[in-house]
C-alpha positions in Angstrom: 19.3 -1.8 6.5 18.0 -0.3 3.5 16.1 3.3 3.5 12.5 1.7 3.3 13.6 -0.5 6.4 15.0 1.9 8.4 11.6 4.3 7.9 9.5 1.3 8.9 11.6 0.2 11.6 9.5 0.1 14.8 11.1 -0.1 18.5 9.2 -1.9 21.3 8.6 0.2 24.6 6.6 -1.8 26.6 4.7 -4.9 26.1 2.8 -4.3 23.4 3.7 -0.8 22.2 6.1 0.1 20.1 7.8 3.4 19.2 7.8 4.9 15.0 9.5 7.6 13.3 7.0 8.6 10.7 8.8 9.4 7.5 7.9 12.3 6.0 10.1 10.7 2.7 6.6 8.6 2.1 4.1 11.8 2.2 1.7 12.8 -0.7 1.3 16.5 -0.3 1.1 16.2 4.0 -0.5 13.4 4.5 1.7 10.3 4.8 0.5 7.1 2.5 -1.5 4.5 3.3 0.4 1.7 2.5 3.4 3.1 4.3 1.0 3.8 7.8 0.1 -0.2 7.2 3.8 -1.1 7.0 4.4 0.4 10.3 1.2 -1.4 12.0 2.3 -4.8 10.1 5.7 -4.8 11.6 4.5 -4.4 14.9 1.8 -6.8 14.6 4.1 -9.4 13.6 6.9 -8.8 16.3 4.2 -9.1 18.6 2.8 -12.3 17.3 4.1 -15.9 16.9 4.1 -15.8 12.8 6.1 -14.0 10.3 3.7 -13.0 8.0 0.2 -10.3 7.8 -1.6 -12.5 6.0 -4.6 -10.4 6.3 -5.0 -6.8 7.5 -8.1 -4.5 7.8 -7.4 -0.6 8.1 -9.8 2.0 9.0 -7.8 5.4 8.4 -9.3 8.1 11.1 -7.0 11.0 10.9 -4.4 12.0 9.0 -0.9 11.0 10.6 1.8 13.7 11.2 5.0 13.4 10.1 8.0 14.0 11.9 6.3 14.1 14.7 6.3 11.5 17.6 4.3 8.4 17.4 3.4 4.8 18.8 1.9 1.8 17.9 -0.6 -0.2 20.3 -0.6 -4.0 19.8 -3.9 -5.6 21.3 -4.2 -9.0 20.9 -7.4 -10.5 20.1 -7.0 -14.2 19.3 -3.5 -16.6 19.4 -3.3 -20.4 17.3 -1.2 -23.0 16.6 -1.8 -21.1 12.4 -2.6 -17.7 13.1 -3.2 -14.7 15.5 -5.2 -11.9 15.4 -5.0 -8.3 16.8 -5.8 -5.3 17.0 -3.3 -2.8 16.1 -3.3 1.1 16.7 -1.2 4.2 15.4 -1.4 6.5 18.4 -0.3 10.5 18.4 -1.3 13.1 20.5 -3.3 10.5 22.7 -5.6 10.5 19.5 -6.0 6.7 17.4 -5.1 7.5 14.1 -5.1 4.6 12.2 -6.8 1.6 13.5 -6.3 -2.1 11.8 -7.2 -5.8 12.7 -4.2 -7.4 11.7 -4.3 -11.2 11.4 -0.7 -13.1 11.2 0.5 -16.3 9.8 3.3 -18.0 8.3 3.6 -18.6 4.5 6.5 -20.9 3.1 7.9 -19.5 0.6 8.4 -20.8 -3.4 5.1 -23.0 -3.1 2.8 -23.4 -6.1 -0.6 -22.4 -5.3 -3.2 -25.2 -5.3 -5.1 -23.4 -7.9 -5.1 -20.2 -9.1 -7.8 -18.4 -11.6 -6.9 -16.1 -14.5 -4.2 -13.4 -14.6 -4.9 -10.3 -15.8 -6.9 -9.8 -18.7 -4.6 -7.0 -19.9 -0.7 -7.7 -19.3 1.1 -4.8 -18.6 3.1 -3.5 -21.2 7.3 -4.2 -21.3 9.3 -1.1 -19.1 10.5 0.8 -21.6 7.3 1.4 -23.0 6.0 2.9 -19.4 6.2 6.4 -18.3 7.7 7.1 -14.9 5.3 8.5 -12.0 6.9 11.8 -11.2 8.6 13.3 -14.5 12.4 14.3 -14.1 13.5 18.0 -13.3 10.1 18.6 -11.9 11.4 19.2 -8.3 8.8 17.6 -6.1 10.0 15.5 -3.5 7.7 12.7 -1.5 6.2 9.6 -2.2 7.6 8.9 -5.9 11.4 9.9 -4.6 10.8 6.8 -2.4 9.2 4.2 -5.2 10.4 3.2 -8.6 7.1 3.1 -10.1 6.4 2.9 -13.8 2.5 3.4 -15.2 1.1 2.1 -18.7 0.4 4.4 -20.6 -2.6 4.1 -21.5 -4.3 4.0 -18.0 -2.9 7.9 -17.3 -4.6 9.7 -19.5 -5.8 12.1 -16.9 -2.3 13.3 -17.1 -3.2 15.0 -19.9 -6.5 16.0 -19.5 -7.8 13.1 -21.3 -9.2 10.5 -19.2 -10.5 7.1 -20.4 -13.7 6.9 -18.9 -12.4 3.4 -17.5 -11.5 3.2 -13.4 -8.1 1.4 -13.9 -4.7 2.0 -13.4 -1.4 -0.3 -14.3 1.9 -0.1 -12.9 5.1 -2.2 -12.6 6.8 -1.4 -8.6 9.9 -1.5 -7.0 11.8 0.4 -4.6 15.0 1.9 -5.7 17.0 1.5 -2.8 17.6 -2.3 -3.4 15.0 -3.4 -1.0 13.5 -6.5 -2.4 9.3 -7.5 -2.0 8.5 -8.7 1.3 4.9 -8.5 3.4 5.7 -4.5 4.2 6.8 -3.8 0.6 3.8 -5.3 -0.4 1.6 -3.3 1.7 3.5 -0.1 0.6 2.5 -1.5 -3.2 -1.5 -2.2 -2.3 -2.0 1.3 -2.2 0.7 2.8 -4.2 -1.2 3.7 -7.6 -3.2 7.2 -8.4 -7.0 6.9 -7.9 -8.9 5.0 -10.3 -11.1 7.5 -10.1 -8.9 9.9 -12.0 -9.9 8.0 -14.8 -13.2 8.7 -14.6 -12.7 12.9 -14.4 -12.8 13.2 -10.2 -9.2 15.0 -10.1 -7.6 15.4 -6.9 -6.2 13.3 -4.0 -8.6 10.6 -2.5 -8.7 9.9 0.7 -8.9 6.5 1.8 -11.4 5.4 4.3 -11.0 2.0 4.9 -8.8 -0.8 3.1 -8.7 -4.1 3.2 -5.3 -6.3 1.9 -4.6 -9.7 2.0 -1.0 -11.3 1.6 -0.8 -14.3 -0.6 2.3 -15.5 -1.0 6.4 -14.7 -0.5 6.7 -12.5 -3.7 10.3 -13.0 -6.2 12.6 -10.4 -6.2 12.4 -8.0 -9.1 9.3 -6.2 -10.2 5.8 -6.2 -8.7 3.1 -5.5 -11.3 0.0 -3.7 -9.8 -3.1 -4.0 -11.4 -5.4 -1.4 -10.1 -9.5 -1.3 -10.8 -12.7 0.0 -9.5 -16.9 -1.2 -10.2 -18.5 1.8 -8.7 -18.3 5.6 -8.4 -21.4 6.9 -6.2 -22.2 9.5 -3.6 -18.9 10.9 -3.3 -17.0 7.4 -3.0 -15.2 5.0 -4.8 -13.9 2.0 -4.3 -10.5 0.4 -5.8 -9.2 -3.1 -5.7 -5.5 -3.9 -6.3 -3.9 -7.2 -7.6 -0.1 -7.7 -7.1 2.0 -10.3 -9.3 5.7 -11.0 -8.7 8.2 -11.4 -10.6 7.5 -15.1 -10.8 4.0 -14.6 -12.1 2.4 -15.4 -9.1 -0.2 -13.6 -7.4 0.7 -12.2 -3.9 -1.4 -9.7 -3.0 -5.1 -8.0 -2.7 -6.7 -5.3 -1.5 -9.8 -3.2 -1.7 -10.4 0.2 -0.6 -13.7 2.1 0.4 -12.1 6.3 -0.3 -13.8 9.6 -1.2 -14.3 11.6 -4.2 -11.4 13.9 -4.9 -11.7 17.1 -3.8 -8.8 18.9 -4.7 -6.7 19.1 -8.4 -4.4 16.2 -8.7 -0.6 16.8 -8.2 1.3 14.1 -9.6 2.9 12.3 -6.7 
């Protein structure tokens, strides 16, 4: 098994529950990504279910997780048919819900053309050499990035350096570096793998995530995932994001949108 497997590897208990390991590897500052917590859920749902895929999965984030410390996942199901199930699907510590998400499964065959697909991107993401690396070399931080090969365009990080755009998008290409190739849970690692959007737009500091919605659209390729991150409205305190996800095939096989607050605190690069 590869590292990414092995941190979302969830053991069933009972009927129904299941036992994690919550990796502190996939931590941004102490609080353990989003994406990662709905990689967790997802594998249960599905070994619970009759289908092999999360086609769809809604996530209310409540708490924040700890790491390293013990955890279980709480598979209710809702509905069961002959093309998908649905249920509801909890991260449980200290007899608190931490994460809760209806999670509906089905089974996607893979290498199908799509019956008709809109536009791609408006602007393509630039070649990788020409992309700068999320967590500069030598800097000593360990986390998040040490688990992701992820590699932003340039011209969506300007907030790096104190200049940003004015624009609420961010572009990445995405793999993981420990050979693991795309599948559902790499995919919902990827959703909400990018910075804030909202850095763009001057609100520096990490953003938590309320609620976030993904939707799995296909098998992706092997190889690269390009993310395509955007926002329409920064208001109140909250932003939202949405996230398209192309393989290396140039299909589309993931969405998402998020509902998340206002940074509060000064960004530390991942």
């Amino acid at each position: 098994m590869s590292g990414f497997a092995d941190a979302t590897a969830v053991r069933r208990i009972d009927e129904g529950r299941y036992a994690v390991d919550i990796d502190p590897g996939y931590c941004i500052g102490e609080a353990p990504n989003g994406g990662y917590l709905m990689a967790l859920l997802g594998r249960a749902a599905v070994d619970a279910s009759p289908h092999a895929h999360p086609v769809s999965t809604a996530t209310n984030f409540m708490r924040v997780a700890k790491a390293g410390a013990p955890a279980e996942i709480v598979v209710e199901p809702r509905k069961e048919g002959r093309t998908a199930a649905s249920s509801l699907v909890s991260l449980v510590q200290d007899g608190k819900r931490i994460v809760d998400a209806l999670v509906t499964t089905g089974t996607l065959a893979d290498g199908i053309d799509p019956d008709w697909v809109g536009d791609g991107p408006a602007v393509p993401l630039p070649p990788l050499d020409d992309c700068t690396g999320a967590r500069p070399p030598g800097t000593g931080k360990h986390g998040f990035a040490d688990q992701v090969d992820m590699r932003l365009d340039r011209s969506t990080i300007g907030w790096l350096d104190g200049r940003p755009s004015g624009r609420p998008e961010v572009r990445a290409w995405f793999r993981l570096p420990d050979g693991h190739e795309p599948d559902a849970y790499v995919l919902a690692l990827a959703v909400d793998a990018l910075p804030p959007v909202s850095l763009n737009l001057g609100s520096n500091g990490w953003a938590p995530t309320v609620e976030l919605t993904w939707h799995m659209r296909a098998v992706p390729a092997p190889g690269w995932l390009a993310l395509h991150g955007s926002g329409r409205l920064l208001t109140g305190g909250w932003f939202d994001e949405e996230v398209e996800v192309w393989d290396s095939a140039g299909r589309l096989v993931a969405q998402s949108r998020q509902l998340a607050r206002v940074p509060k605190a000064a960004f530390k690069t991942l």
